[in-house]
C-alpha positions as CSV (number, residue, x, y, z in Angstrom):
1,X,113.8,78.0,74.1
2,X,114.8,79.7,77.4
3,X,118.5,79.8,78.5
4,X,118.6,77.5,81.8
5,X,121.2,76.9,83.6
6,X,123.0,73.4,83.3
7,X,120.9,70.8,84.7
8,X,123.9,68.1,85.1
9,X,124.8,68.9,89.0
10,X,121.5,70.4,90.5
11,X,119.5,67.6,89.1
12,X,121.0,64.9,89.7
13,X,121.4,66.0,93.8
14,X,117.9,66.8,94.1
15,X,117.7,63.4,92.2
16,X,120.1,61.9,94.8
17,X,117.9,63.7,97.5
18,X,114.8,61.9,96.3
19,X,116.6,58.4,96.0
20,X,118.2,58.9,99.5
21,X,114.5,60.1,101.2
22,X,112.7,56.8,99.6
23,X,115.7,54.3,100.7
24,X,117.0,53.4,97.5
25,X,113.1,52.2,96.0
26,X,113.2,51.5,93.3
27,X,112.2,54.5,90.7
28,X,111.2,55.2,87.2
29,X,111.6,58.7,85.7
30,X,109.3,59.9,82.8
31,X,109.0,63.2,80.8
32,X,105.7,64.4,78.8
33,X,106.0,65.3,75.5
34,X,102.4,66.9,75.1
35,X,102.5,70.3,75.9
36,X,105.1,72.7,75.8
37,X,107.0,71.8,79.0
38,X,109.7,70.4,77.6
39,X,110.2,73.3,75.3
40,X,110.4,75.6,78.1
41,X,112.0,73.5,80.5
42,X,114.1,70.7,78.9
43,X,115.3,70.0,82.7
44,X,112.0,68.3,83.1
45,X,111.5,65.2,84.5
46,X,109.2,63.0,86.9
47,X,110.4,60.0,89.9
48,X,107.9,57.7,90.5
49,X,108.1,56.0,93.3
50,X,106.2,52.6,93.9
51,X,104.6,51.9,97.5
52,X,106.5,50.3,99.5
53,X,103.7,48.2,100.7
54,X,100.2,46.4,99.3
55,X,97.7,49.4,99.1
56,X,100.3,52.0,99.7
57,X,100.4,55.3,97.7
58,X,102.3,55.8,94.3
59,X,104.7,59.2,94.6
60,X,105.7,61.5,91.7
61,X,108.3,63.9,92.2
62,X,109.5,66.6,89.9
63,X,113.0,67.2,88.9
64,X,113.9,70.2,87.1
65,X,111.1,72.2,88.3
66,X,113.9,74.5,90.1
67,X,115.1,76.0,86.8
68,X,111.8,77.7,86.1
69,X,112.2,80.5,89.0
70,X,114.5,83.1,88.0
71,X,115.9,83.4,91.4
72,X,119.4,81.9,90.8
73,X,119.2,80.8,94.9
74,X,115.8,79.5,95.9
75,X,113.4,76.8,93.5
76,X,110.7,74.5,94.0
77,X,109.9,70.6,92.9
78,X,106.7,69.1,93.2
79,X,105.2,65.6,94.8
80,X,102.1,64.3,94.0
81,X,100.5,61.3,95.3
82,X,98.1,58.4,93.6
83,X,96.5,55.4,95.6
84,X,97.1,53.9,91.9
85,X,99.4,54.0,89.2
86,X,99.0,57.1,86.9
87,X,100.3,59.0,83.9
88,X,97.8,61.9,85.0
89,X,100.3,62.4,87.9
90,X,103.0,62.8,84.9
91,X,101.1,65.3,83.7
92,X,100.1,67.1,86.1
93,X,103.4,67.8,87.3
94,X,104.4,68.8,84.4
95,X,101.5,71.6,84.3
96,X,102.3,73.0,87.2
97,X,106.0,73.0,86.4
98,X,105.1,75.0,82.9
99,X,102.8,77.3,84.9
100,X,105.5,78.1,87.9
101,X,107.9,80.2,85.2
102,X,109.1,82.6,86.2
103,X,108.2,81.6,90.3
104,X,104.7,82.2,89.9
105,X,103.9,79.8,92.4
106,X,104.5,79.1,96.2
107,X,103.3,78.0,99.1
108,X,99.9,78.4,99.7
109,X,98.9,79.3,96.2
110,X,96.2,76.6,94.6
111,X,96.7,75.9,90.8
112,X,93.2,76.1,89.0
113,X,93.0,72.4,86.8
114,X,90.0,72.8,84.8
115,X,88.8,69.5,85.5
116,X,89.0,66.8,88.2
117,X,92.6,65.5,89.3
118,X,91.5,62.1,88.2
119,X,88.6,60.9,87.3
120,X,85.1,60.5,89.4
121,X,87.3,63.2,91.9
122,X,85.5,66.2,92.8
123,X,88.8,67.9,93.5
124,X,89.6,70.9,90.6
125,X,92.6,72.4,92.0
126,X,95.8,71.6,93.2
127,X,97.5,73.1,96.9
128,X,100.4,74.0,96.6
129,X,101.7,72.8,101.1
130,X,104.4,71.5,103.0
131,X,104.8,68.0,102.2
132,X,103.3,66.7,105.5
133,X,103.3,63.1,104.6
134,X,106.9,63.2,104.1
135,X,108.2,65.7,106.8
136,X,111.2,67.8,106.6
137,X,113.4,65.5,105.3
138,X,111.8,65.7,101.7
139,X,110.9,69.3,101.7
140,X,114.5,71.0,101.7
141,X,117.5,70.4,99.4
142,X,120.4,72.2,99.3
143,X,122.7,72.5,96.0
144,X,126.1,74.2,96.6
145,X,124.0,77.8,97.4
146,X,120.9,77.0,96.0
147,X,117.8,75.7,98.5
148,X,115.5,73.8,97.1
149,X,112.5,73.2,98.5
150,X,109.6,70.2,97.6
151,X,106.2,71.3,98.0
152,X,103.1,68.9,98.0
153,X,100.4,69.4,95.9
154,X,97.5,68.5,97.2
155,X,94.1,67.8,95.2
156,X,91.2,70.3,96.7
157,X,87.8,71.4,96.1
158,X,87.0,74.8,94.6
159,X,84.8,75.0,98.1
160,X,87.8,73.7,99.8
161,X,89.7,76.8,97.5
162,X,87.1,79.7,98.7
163,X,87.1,78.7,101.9
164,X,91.4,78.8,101.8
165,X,91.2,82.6,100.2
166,X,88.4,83.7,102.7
167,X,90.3,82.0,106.2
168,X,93.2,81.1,105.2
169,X,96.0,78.5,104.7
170,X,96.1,77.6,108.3
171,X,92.4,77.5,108.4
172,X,92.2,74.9,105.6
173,X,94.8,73.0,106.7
174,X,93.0,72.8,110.3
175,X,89.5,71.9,108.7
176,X,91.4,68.7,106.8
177,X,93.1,67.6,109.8
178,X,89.1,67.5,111.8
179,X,87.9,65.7,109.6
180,X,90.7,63.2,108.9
181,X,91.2,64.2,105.1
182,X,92.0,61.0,103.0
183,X,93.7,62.9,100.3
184,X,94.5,60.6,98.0
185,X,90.6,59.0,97.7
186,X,89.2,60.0,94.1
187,X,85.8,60.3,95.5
188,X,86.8,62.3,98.4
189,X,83.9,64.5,99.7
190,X,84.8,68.0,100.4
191,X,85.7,68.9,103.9
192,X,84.0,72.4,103.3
């Protein structure tokens, strides 16, 4: 098992964070024992956050997440967000946690899945964004000197993908907001 550092303080403010951000909702945290992540990140751990209103979105956010960089300063947590309840948000949270040792990922970078987000979804890959449905507010965390940041991931095409490596973030993120992406519909048609 790696050697972390102590979870005790940094999780529980970005814990705190999350709490403060969704007004005191309600929350339920989970872990997921299949796979390896606990094993390389025993820090690991997942809010969900109900809707706050009928037909509103489920929210998953990572805690723990920030252990797996190696810079001592700076991490990253994840949100996710379901139009239903879903362990598959669980999961892939943790996935994305296991595959950012070592701060492999960051903004802008897309996480390959190897099947659709959720079932009857076209969308293969996760974006790694700004968390534009939640603002500034979410996205930074500070920890005594470490920043923190929460970074959406956002279900995508693999033409959504292509066309992000051959234009551009900015370009993408341009291209969902003309055609009024609804995110967090399964069946979704790409905006590409």
């Amino acid at each position: 098992m790696a050697d972390f550092p102590p979870c005790d303080d940094v999780c529980g403010a970005l814990e705190e964070h999350v709490r403060r951000f969704f007004g005191g909702q309600e929350m339920e945290a989970f872990t997921w024992s299949a796979g390896p992540i606990l094993g390389q990140n025993p820090h690991f751990r997942v809010l969900r956050v109900p809707p706050k209103e009928r037909g509103g979105l489920w929210t998953y956010v990572s805690i723990g997440g920030w252990a797996a960089t190696e810079d001592a300063d700076r991490g990253l947590e994840f949100v996710l967000c379901t139009e239903a309840e879903d362990p598959r948000a669980v999961e892939l949270l943790a996935a994305t946690t296991y595959y950012h040792q070592g701060g492999k990922l960051g903004l802008g970078h897309t996480v390959p899945i190897g099947e659709p987000w959720l079932p009857g979804s076209a969308c293969d890959h996760l974006l790694i964004c700004l968390p534009y449905p939640f603002g500034p507010d979410l996205q930074t965390c500070h920890v005594g000197d470490r920043h923190v940041d929460f970074l959406w991931l956002l279900p995508i095409t693999e033409a959504e993908r292509a066309f992000k490596v051959a234009s551009g973030l900015e370009a993408l993120e341009s291209r969902f907001d003309q055609v009024g992406l609804h995110y967090w519909q399964v069946d979704r048609p790409s905006a590409i």
